[in-house]
One Martini backbone bead per residue (centre of mass of N, CA, C, O) as a GRO file, in nm:
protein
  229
    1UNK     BB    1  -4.839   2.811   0.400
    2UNK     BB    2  -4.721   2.865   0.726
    3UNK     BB    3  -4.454   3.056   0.811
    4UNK     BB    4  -4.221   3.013   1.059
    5UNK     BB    5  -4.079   3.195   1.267
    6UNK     BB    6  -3.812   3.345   1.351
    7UNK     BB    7  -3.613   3.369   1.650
    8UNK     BB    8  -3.362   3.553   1.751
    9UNK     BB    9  -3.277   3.336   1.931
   10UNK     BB   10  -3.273   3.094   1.717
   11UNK     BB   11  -3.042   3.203   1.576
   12UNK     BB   12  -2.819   3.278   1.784
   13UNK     BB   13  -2.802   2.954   1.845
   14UNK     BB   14  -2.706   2.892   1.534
   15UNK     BB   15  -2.495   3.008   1.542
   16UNK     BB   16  -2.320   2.917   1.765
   17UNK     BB   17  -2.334   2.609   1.699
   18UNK     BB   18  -2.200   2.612   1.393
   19UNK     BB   19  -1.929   2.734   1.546
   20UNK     BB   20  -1.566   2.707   1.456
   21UNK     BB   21  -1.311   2.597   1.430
   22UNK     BB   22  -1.089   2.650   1.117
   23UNK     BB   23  -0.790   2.462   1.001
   24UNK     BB   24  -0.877   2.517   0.702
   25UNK     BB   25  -0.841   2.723   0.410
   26UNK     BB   26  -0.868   2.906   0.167
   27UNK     BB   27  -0.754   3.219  -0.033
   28UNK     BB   28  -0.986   3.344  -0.038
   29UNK     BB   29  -1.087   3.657  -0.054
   30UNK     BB   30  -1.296   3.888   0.155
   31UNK     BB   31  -1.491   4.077   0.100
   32UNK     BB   32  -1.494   4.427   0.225
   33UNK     BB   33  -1.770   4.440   0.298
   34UNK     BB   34  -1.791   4.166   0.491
   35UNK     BB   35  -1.529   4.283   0.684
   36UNK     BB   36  -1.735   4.541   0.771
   37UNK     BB   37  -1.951   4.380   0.917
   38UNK     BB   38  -1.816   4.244   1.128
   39UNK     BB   39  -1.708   4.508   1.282
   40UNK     BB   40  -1.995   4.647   1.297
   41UNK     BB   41  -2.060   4.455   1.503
   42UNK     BB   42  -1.792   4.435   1.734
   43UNK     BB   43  -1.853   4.764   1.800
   44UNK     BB   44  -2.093   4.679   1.992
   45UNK     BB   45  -1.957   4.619   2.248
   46UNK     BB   46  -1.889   4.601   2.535
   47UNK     BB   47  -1.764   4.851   2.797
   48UNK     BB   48  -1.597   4.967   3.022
   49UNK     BB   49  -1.780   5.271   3.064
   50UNK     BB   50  -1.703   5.270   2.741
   51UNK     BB   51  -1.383   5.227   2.612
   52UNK     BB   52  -1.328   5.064   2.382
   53UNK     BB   53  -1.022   4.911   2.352
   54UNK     BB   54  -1.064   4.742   2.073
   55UNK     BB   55  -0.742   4.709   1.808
   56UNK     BB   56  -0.774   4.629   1.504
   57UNK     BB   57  -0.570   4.415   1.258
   58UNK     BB   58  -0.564   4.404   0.935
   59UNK     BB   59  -0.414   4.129   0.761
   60UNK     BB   60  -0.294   4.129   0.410
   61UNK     BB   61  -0.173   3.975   0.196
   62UNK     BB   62   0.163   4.017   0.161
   63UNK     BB   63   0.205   4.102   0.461
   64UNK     BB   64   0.069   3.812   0.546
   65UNK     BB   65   0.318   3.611   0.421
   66UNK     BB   66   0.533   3.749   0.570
   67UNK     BB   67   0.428   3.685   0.878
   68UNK     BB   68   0.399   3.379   0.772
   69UNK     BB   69   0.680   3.325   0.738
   70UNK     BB   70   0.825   3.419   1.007
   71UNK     BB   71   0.651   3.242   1.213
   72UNK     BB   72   0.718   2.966   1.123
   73UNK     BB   73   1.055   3.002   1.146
   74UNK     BB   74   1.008   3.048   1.475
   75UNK     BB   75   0.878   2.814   1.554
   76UNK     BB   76   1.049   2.599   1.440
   77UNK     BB   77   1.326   2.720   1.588
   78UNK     BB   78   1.247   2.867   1.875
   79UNK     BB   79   1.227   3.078   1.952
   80UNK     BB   80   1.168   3.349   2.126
   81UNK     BB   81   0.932   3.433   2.367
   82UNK     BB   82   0.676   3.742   2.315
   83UNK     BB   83   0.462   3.850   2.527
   84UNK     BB   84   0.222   4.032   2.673
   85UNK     BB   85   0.021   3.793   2.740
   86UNK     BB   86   0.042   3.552   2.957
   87UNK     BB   87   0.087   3.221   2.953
   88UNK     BB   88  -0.049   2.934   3.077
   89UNK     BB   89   0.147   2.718   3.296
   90UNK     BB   90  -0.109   2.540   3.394
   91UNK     BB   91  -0.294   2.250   3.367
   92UNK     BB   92  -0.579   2.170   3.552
   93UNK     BB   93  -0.793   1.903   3.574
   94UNK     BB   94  -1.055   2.019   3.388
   95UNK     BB   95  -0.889   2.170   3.178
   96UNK     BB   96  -0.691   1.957   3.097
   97UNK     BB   97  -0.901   1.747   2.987
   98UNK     BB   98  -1.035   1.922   2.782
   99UNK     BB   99  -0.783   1.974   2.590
  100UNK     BB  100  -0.714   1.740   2.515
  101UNK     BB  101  -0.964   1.658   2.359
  102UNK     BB  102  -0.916   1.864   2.163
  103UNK     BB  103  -0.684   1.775   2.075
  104UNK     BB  104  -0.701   1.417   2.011
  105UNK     BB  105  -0.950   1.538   1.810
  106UNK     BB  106  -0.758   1.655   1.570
  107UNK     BB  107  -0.548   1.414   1.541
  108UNK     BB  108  -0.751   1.220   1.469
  109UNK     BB  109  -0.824   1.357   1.194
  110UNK     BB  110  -0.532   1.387   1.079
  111UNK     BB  111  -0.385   1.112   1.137
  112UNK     BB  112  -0.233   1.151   1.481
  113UNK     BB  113  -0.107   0.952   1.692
  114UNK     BB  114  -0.021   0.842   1.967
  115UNK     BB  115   0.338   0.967   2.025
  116UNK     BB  116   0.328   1.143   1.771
  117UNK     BB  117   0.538   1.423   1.777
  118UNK     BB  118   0.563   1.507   1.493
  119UNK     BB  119   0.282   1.498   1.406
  120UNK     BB  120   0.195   1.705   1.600
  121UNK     BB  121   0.408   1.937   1.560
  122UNK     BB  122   0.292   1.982   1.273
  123UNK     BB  123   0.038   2.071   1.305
  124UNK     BB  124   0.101   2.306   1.513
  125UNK     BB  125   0.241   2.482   1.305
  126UNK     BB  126  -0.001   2.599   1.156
  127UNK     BB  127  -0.061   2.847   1.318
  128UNK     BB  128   0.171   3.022   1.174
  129UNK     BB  129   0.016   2.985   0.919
  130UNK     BB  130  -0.284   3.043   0.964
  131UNK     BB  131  -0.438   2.805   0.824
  132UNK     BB  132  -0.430   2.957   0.506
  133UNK     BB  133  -0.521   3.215   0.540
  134UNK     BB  134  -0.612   3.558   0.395
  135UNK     BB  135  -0.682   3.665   0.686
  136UNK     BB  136  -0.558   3.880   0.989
  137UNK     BB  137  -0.664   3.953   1.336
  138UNK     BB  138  -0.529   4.191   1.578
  139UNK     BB  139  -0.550   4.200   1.904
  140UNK     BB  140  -0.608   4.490   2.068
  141UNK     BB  141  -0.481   4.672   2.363
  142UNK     BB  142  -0.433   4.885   2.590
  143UNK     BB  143  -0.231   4.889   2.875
  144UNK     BB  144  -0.416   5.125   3.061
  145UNK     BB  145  -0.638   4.860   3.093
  146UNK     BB  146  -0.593   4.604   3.160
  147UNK     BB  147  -0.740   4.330   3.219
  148UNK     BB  148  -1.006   4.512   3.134
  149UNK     BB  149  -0.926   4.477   2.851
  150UNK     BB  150  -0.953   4.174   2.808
  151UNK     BB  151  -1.237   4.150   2.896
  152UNK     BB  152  -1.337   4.341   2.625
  153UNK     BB  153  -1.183   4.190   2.423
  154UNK     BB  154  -1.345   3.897   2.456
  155UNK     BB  155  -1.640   4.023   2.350
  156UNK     BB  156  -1.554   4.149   2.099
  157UNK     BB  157  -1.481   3.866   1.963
  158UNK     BB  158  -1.756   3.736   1.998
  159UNK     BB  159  -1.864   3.922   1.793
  160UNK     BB  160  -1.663   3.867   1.575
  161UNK     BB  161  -1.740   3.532   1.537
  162UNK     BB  162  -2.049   3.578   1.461
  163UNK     BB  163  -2.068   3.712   1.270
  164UNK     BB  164  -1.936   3.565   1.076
  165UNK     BB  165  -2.089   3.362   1.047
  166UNK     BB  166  -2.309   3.473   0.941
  167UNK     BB  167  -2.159   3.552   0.640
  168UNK     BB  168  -1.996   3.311   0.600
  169UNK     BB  169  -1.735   3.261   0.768
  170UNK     BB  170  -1.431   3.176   0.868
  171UNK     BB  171  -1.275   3.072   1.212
  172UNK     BB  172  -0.960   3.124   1.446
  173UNK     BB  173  -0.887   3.157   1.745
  174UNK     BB  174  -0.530   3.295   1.835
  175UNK     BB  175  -0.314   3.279   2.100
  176UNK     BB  176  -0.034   3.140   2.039
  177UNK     BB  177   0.099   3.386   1.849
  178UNK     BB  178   0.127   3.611   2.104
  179UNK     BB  179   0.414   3.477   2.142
  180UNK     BB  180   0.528   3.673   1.887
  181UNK     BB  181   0.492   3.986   1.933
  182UNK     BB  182   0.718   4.103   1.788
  183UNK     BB  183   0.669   4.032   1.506
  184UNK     BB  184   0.387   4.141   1.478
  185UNK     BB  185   0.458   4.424   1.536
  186UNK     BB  186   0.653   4.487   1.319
  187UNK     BB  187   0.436   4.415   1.046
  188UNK     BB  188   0.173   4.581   1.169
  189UNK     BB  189   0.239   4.847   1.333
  190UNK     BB  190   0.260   4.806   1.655
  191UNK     BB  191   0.231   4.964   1.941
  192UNK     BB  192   0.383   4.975   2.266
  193UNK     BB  193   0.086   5.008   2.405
  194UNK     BB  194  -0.002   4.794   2.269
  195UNK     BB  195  -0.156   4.472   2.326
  196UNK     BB  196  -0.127   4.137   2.259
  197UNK     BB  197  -0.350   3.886   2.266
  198UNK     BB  198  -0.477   3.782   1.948
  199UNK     BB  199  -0.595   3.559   1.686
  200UNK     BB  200  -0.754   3.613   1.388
  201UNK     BB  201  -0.837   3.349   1.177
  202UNK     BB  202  -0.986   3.422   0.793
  203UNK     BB  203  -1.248   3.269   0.591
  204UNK     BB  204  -1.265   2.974   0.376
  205UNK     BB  205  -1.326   2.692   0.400
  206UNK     BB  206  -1.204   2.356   0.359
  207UNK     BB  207  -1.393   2.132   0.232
  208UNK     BB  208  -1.346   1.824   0.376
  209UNK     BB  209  -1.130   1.855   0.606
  210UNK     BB  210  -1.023   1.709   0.845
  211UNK     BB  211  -0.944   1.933   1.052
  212UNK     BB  212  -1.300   2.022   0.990
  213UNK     BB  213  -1.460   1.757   1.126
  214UNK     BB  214  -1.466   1.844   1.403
  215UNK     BB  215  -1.602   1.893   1.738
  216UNK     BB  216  -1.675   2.031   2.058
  217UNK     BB  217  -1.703   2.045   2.377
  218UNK     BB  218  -1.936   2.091   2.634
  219UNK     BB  219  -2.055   2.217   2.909
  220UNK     BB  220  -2.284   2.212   3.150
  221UNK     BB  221  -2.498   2.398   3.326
  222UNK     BB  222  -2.405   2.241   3.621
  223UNK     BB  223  -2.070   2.326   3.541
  224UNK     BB  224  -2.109   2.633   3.507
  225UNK     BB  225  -2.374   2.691   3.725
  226UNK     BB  226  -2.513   2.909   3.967
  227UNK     BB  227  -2.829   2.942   4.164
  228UNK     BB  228  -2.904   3.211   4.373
  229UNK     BB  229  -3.232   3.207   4.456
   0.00000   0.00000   0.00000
């Protein structure tokens, strides 16, 4: 039986279409190998002009407990939020619709119904725990590197999501908490230079776990790409 060559293509497709936000981990941390391949895909990104701009913090073990106690008592508490990069001031229109889509299928799968605050509160308030995650990444430019600095924070990103898909890890970035930059410079002992874009829980899924049961939706390709010429 002669067996069909799969094309670099098709991998790449497979592994972006398998990769969700995982919002429940497992405490196993992933072997140092594994992090270090992640890792090595991520720095082949591209960056304007060549500038590689993404300084990123892997915080693990005690480090990453004392920080995840901090974050969720200043979230619980409501403290005063210190963003580096300003967050989104409001959703309109078909941001606003996927959003919510984002939203109210998180809840649908956790048994949160609409109008219960209190369980939806219990579980946004998840994300500062990092989702029990043994791993977090903390994604960071220089200043000086403004915009163009977050726009190639992104595709590195991107580098490093799907690479962990690759190795079997499970990840899920989170905007949410670069609102504590102050907690998390400190903990993490990041200098003031460096701006806190987001962070990236990663580790093992736990399977079957309700949070992880969901998968979200994209939008076609006629909704989002416009072909001239």
């Amino acid at each position: 039986m002669i067996r069909e060559e799969v094309s670099p293509y098709k991998t790449l497709l497979s592994l972006t279409k398998a990769r969700y936000s995982c919002r429940a981990f497992e405490s196993t941390p992933v072997p140092s190998h594994d992090i270090h391949r992640i890792l090595e895909v991520a720095r082949t990104a591209p960056s304007d002009c060549n500038t590689q701009p993404a300084k990123v913090f892997i915080v693990s073990g005690e480090p990453l407990d004392q920080l995840r106690a901090e974050m969720y008592k200043a979230a619980l508490e409501g403290a005063q939020k210190t963003s580096d990069v300003p967050p989104i001031g409001t959703y309109t229109g078909i941001f606003q619709e996927r959003r919510r889509e984002c939203g109210w299928a998180l809840y649908n799968a956790v048994g949160v119904e609409k109008g219960d605050r209190v369980g939806s509160g219990r579980q946004a308030l998840e994300n500062f725990r990092f989702f029990g995650a043994p791993h977090l990444a903390i994604m960071t430019v220089h200043k000086d590197l403004a915009e163009r600095g977050l726009f190639d924070a992104g595709i590195y990103l991107g580098h490093f999501l799907l690479a962990a898909q690759a190795v079997g890890v499970s990840a899920v970035p989170q905007g949410a908490i670069a609102h504590y930059a102050k907690i998390i410079r400190e903990h993490a002992r990041i200098e003031n230079d460096f701006r806190i874009v987001c962070g990236v829980s990663f580790g093992y899924e736990v399977k079957n776990h309700a949070a992880n049961s969901f998968r979200t939706t994209r939008a076609e390709l006629s909704d989002s790409v416009i072909f001239v010429g």
